[in-house]
VEXVOMAR-988549 format. One line per field, with one value per residue (C-alpha): residue in one letter; chain; x, y, z. Coordinates in Angstrom, 2 decimals. Example, Ala and Ser with C-alpha at 12.3 -4.5 7.8 and 13.67 -1.06 7.14 Angstrom:
<rs>
r = [A,S]
c = [A,A]
c1 = [12.30,13.67]
c2 = [-4.50,-1.06]
c3 = [7.80,7.14]
</rs>
This chain:
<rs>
r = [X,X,X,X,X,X,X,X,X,X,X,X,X,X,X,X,X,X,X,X,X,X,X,X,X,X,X,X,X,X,X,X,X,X,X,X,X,X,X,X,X,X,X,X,X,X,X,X,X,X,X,X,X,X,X,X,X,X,X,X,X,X,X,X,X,X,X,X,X,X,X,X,X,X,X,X,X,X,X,X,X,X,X,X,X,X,X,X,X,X,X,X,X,X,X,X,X,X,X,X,X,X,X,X,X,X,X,X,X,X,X,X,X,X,X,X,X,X,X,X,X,X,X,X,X,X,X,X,X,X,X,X,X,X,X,X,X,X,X,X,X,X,X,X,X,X,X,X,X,X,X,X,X,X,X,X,X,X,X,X,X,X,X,X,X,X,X,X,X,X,X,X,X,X,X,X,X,X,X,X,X,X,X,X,X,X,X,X,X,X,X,X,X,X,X,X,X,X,X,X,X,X,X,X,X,X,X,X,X,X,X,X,X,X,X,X,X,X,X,X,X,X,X,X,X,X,X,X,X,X,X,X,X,X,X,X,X,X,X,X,X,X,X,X,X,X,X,X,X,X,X,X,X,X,X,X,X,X,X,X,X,X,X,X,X,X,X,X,X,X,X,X,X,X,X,X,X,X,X,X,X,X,X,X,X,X,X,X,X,X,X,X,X,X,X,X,X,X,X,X,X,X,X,X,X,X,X,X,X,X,X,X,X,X,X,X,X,X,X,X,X,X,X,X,X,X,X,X,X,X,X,X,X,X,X,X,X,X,X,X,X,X,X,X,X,X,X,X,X,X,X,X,X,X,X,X,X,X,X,X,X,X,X,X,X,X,X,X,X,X,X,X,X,X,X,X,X,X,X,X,X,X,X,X,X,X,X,X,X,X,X,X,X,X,X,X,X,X,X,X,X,X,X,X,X,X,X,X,X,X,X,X,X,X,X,X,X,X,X,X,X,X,X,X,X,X,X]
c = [A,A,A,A,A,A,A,A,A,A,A,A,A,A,A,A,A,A,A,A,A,A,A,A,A,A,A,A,A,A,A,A,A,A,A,A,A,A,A,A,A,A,A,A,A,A,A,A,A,A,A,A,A,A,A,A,A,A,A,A,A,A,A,A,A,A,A,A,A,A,A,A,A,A,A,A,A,A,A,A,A,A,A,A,A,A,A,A,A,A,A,A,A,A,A,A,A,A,A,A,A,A,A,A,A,A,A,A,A,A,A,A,A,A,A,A,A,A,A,A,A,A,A,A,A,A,A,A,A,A,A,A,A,A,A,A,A,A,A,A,A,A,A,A,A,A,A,A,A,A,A,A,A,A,A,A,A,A,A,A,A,A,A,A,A,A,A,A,A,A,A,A,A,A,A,A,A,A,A,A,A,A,A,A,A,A,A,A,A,A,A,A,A,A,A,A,A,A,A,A,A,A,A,A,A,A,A,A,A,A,A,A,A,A,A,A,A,A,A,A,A,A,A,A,A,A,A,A,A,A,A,A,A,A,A,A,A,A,A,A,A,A,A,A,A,A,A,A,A,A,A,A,A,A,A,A,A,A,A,A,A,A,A,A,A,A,A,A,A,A,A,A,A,A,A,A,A,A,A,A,A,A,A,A,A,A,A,A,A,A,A,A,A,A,A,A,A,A,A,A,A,A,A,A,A,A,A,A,A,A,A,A,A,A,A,A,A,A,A,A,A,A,A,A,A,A,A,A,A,A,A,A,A,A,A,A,A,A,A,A,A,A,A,A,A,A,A,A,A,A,A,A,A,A,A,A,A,A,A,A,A,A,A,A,A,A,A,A,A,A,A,A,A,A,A,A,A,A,A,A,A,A,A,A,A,A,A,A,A,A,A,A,A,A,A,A,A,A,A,A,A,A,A,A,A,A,A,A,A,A,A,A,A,A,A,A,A,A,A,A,A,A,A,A,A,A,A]
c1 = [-29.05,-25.66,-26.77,-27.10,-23.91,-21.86,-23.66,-22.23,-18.84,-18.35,-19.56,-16.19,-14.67,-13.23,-9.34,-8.56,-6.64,-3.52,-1.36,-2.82,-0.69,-0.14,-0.59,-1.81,0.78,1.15,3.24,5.97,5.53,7.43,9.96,10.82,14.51,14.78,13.89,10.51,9.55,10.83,8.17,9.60,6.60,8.99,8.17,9.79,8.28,9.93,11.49,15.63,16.56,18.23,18.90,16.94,18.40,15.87,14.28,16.98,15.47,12.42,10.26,8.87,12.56,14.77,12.19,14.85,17.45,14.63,13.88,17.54,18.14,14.92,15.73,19.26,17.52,15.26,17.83,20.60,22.09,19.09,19.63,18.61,19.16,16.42,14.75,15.07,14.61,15.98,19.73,19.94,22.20,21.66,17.98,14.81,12.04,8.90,5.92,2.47,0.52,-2.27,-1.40,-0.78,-4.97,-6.88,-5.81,-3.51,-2.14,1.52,3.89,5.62,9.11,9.61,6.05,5.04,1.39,0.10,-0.60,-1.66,-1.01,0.62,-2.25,-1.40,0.44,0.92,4.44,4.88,4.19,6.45,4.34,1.81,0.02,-0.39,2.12,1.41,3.34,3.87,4.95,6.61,6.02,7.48,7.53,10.46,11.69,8.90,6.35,6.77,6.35,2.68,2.30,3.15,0.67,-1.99,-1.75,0.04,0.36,-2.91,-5.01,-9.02,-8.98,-6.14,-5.79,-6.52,-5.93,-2.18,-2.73,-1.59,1.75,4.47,6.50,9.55,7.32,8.61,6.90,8.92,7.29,8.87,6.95,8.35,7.17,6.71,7.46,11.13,13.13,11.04,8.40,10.08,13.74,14.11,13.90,16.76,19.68,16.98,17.28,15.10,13.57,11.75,7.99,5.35,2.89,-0.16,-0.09,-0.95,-4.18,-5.79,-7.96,-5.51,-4.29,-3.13,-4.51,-2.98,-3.58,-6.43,-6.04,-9.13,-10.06,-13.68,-15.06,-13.86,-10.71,-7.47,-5.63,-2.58,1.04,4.09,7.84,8.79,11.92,10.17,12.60,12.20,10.06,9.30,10.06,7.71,8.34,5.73,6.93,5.10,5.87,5.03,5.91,2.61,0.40,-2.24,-2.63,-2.37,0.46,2.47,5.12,4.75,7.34,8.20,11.28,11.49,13.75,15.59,18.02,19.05,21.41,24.89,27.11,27.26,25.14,21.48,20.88,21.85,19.16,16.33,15.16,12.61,8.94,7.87,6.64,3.29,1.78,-2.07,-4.58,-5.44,-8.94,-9.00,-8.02,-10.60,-10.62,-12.06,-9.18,-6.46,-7.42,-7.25,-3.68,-4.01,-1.35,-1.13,0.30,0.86,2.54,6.12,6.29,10.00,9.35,6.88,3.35,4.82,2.40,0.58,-1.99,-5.04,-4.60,-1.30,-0.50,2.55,1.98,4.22,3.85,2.61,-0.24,-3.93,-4.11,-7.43,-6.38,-2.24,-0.63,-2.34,-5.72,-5.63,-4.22,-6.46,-9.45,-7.98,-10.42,-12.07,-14.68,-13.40,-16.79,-15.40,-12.77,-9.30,-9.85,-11.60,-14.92,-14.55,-16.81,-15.42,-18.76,-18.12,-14.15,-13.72,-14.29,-10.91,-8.94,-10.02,-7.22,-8.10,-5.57,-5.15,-6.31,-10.13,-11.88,-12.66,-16.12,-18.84,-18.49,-20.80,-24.62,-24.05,-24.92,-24.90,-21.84,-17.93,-19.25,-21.56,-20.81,-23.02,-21.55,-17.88,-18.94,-19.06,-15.50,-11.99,-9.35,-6.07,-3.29,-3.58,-2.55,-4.09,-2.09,-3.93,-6.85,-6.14,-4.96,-8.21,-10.17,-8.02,-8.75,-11.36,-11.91,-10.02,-11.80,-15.05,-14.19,-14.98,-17.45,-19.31,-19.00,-19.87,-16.42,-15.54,-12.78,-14.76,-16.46,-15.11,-13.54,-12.81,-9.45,-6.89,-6.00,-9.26,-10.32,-13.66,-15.62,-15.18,-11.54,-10.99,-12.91,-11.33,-7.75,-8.93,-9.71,-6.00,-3.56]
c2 = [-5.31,-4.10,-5.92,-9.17,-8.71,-8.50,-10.94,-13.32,-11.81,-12.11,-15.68,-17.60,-20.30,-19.77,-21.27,-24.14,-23.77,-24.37,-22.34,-21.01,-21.81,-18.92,-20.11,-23.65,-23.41,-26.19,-28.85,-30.36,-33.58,-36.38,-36.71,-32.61,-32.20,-28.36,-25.51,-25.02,-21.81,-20.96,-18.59,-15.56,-15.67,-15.41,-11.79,-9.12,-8.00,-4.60,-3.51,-2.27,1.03,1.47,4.17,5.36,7.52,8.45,10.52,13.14,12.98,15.07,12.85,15.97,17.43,14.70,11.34,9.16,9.95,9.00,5.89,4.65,4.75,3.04,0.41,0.24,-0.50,-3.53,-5.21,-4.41,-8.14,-10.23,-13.30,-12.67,-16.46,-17.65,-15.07,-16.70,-13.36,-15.34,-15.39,-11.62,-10.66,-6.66,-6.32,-8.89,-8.91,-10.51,-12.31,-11.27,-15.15,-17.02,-16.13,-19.08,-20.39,-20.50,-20.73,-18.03,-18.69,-19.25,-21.70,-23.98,-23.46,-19.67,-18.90,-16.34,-15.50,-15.09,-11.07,-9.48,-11.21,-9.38,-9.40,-10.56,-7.47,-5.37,-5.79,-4.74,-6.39,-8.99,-11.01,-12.79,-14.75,-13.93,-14.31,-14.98,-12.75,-13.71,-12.28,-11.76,-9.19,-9.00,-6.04,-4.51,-4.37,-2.09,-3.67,-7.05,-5.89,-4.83,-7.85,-9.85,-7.78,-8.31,-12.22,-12.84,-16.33,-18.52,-15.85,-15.82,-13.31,-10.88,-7.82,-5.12,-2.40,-2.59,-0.34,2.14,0.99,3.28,5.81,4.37,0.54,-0.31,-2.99,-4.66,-6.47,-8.47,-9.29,-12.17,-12.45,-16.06,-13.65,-13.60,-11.78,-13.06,-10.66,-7.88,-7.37,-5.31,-8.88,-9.70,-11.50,-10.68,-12.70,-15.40,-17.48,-21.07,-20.68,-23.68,-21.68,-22.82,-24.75,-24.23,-26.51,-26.96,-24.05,-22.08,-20.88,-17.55,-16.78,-17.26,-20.72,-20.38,-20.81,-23.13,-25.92,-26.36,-27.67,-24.26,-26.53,-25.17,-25.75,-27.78,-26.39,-26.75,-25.26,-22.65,-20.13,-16.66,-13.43,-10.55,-7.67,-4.84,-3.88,-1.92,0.00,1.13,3.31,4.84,8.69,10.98,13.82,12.43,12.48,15.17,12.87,9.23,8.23,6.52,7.00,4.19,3.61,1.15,-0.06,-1.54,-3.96,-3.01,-5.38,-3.08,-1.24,-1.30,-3.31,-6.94,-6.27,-7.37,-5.42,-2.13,-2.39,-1.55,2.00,3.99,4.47,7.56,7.50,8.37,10.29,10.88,10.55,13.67,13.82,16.67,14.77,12.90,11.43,14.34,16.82,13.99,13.84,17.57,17.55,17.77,16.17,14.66,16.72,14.23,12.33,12.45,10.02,9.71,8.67,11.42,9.72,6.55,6.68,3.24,4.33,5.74,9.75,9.20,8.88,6.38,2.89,-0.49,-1.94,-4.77,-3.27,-2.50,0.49,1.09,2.32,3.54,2.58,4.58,3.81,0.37,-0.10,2.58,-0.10,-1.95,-3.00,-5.75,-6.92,-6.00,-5.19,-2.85,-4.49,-2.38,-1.54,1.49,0.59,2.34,4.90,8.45,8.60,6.01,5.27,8.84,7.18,5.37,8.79,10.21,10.69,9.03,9.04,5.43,5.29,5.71,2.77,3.11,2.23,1.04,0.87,3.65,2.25,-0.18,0.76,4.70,4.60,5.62,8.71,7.15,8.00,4.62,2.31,3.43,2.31,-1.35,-1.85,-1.12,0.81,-2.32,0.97,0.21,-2.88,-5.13,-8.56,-8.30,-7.82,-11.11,-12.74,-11.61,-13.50,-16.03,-16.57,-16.52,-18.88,-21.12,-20.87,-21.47,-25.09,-25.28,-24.62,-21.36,-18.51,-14.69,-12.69,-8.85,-9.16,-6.57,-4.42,-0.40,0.46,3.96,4.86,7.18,5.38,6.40,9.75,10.71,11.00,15.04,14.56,12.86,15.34,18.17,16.25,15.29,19.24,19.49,19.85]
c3 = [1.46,2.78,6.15,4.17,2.49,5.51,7.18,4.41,4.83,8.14,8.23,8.54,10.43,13.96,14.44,16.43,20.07,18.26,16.78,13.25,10.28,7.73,4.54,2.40,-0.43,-3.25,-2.67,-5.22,-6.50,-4.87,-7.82,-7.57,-6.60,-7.55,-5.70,-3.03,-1.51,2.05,3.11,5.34,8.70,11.36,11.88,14.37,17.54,16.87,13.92,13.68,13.60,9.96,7.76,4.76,2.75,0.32,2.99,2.28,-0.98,-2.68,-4.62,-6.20,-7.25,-7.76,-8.34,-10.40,-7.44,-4.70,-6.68,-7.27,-3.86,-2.90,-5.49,-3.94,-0.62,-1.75,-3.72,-1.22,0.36,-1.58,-3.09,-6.75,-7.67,-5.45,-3.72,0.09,2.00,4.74,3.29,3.47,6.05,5.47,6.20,7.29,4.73,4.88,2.58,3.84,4.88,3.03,-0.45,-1.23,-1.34,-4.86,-8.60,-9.18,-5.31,-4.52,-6.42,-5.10,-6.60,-5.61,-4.04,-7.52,-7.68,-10.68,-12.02,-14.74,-18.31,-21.42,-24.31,-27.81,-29.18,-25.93,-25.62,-29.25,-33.17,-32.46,-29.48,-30.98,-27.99,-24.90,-21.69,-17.89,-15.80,-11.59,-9.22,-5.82,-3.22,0.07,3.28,5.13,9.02,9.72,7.69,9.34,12.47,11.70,10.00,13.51,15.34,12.14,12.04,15.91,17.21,17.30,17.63,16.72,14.06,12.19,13.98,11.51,14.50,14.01,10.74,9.20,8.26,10.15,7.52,6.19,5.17,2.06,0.18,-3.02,-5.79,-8.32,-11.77,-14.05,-17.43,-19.82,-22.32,-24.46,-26.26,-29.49,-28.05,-26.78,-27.34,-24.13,-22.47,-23.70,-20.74,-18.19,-14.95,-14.62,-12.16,-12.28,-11.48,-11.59,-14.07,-15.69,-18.40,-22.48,-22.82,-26.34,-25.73,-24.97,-28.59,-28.87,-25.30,-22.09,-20.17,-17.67,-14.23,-13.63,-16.02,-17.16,-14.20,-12.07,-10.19,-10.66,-13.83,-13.89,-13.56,-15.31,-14.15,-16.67,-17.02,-16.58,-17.42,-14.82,-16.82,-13.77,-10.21,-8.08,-5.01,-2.48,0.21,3.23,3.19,5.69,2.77,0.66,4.39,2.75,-0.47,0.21,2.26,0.20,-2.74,-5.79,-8.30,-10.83,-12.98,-16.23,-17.27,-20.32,-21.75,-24.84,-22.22,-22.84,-19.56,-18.59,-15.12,-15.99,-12.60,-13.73,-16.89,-14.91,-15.71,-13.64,-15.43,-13.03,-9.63,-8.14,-4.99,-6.17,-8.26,-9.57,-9.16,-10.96,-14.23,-16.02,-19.40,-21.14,-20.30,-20.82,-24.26,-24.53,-23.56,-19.88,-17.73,-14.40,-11.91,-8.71,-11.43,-12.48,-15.75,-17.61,-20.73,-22.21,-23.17,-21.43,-18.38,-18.98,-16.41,-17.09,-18.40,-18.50,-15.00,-13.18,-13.84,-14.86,-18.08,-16.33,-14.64,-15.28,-17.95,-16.97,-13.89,-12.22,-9.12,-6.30,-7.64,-7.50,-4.04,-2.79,-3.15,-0.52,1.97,4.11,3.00,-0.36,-1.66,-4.36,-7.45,-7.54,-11.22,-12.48,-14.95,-18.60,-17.69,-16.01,-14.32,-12.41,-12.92,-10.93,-7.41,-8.15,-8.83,-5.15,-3.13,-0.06,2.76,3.29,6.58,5.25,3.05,-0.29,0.58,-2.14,-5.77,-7.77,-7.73,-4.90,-1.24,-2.15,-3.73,-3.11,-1.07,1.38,4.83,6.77,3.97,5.06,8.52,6.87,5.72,7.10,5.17,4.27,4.16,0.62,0.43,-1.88,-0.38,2.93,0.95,-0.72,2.41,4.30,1.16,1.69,5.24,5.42,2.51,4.45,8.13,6.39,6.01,10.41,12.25,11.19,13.27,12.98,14.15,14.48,11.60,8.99,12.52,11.91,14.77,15.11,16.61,16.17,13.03,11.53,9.61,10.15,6.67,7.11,7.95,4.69,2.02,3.51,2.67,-0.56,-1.86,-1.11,-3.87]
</rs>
């Protein structure tokens, strides 16, 4: 079975001589005189040598410190009208290629993809139908230099050997929200940015407008003001090497602050270095408490058993968990199922150098050693994993061809499956 799988997988189109482009992103109507996304592909051979100060910093002992200054970082020199990485003149950042592919792909105004929507009532009483939220994500120095050596310059097939990011990555994303301040008055003076978005249909109602119309083709678009809601921050740590690798954090924006600086309203949720296997549902309810977890607001988490997560993220899961399905072929989905039985393969801590592998009841499972030989480990980073998709979406439009892309090639890079349980016993 698995053998079949991958042989479906793998099947994808070869690129031409020529230089391959990097993304297939809508393209404004002839009349549109506002706006269009300027992706940011030009990436570095090497990255600069910079300073970052949170490193002076304990995540553990002083998390809203660490996080202010990381926040400081991303938003440090960046156009917040626009978002065109390419008129900071502090630091380079970077948009990973071909997200642009498939209903929920890239806009054409500011290049949002679409995330997560806000149910009827999850905001609070006041918001009454649902809201799309979109967003836009986007690597440092370091993180587009990887990305060069992942995607290069005409070559066959991405080069998934450049992973693991090197410590010190940072990877930003921004989440805008079609909700208002008539849902949530924390949204009130947010900043806002122009997004082509989906548009209400008839069926739409109190529910958010699909993103493909009844015949499966993508839904049509509409530009719409959406008001920024979070910010996350992913950072590669070399402090969190015996859990996963990296440091997550988010911000909310909350417009209820006192000052005129919209800016300065974003207040840290909690930040996030593992899963705590240890903690399932059971002893959550009983009181328990995450412990590789540092959450501000007290019962706050918004992640599964309380753990770090935005409020514009998966409850069913938190932060760590979700990227930690990263993978190619992504033969497992990033969100944990209801049941702790199975949902406890998603709160391993992996170092994210070793694949998530197969769901439960598929292939043997999370655990299975010859399914892990199948799939390569993304670094936890669930836009290559969409890119990849994307890709290879696209390639299967030529000529056929079986490549090496999703082949496990064991490196240095690459824990062994006894190198990972005995980091994953760690505490």
């Amino acid at each position: 079975m698995r053998q079949r799988l991958l042989a479906t997988l793998f099947l994808i189109g070869s690129l031409t001589a020529e230089a391959a482009p990097l993304d297939r992103i809508e393209r404004p109507p002839g009349d549109w005189r506002g706006p269009v996304f300027e992706p940011r592909f030009d990436f570095p051979k090497t990255a600069r040598r910079e300073a970052h100060p949170w490193t002076a910093i304990s995540f553990r002992k002083d998390p809203k410190q660490y996080l202010r200054l990381l926040l400081a970082y991303a938003l440090d020199g960046q156009d917040r009208s626009d978002w065109r990485l390419a008129k900071n003149n502090v630091r380079r950042w970077y948009h990973v290629p071909w997200l642009g592919l498939d209903a929920t792909g890239r806009e054409f105004i500011h290049g949002l993809t679409r995330a997560r929507d806000f149910a009827p009532g999850e905001l609070g009483p006041a918001q009454a139908a649902c809201r799309q939220n979109w967003g836009l994500a986007f690597y440092n120095d370091l993180g587009g230099a990887v990305l060069r050596k992942i995607w290069g310059q005409g070559q066959r097939e991405p080069n998934l050997n450049a992973l693991p990011f090197p410590e010190g990555t940072v990877a930003v994303k921004l989440v805008f929200t079609e909700a208002s301040q008539a849902d949530d008055a924390k949204l009130k003076g947010a900043p806002e940015l122009l997004a082509n978005i989906h548009a209400a249909t008839a069926r739409g109602g109190l529910a958010c407008a699909p993103s493909t119309d009844a015949a499966g083709k993508p839904a049509p678009r509409t530009p719409q003001s959406l008001r920024l809601i979070q910010i996350d921050l992913a950072v590669r740590e070399n402090r969190a090497s015996y859990k996963t690798g990296w440091v997550y954090g988010s911000f909310r924006y909350d417009g209820t602050m006192a000052g005129d600086d919209p800016w300065a309203k974003l207040t840290p949720l909690g930040l996030m270095w593992g899963n705590d296997p240890q903690l399932s549902d059971a002893d959550a309810a009983a009181g328990g408490a995450p412990r590789q977890s540092i959450v501000f607001a007290a019962g706050k988490g918004f992640g599964r058993g309380g753990r770090m997560n935005g409020i514009a993220d998966e409850r069913a899961s938190a932060c760590s968990s979700c990227h930690m399905a990263a993978q190619w072929p992504t033969v497992a989905p990033m969100t944990a199922p209801g049941s702790w039985t199975e949902a406890k393969c998603w709160f391993r801590n992996l170092d994210a150098r070793y694949p998530f592998g197969f769901p439960p009841g598929v292939e043997g499972g999370c655990s299975d050693a010859a399914a892990l030989e199948s799939v390569r480990a993304l670094d936890f980073s669930l836009q290559l994993a969409v890119a990849l998709r994307n890709w290879s979406m696209e390639r299967a439009t030529a000529a056929p061809v079986a490549t090496g892309i999703g082949r496990l090639v064991r490196t240095g890079g690459t824990l062994s499956v006894g190198e990972h349980e005995s980091l994953n016993l760690k505490r």
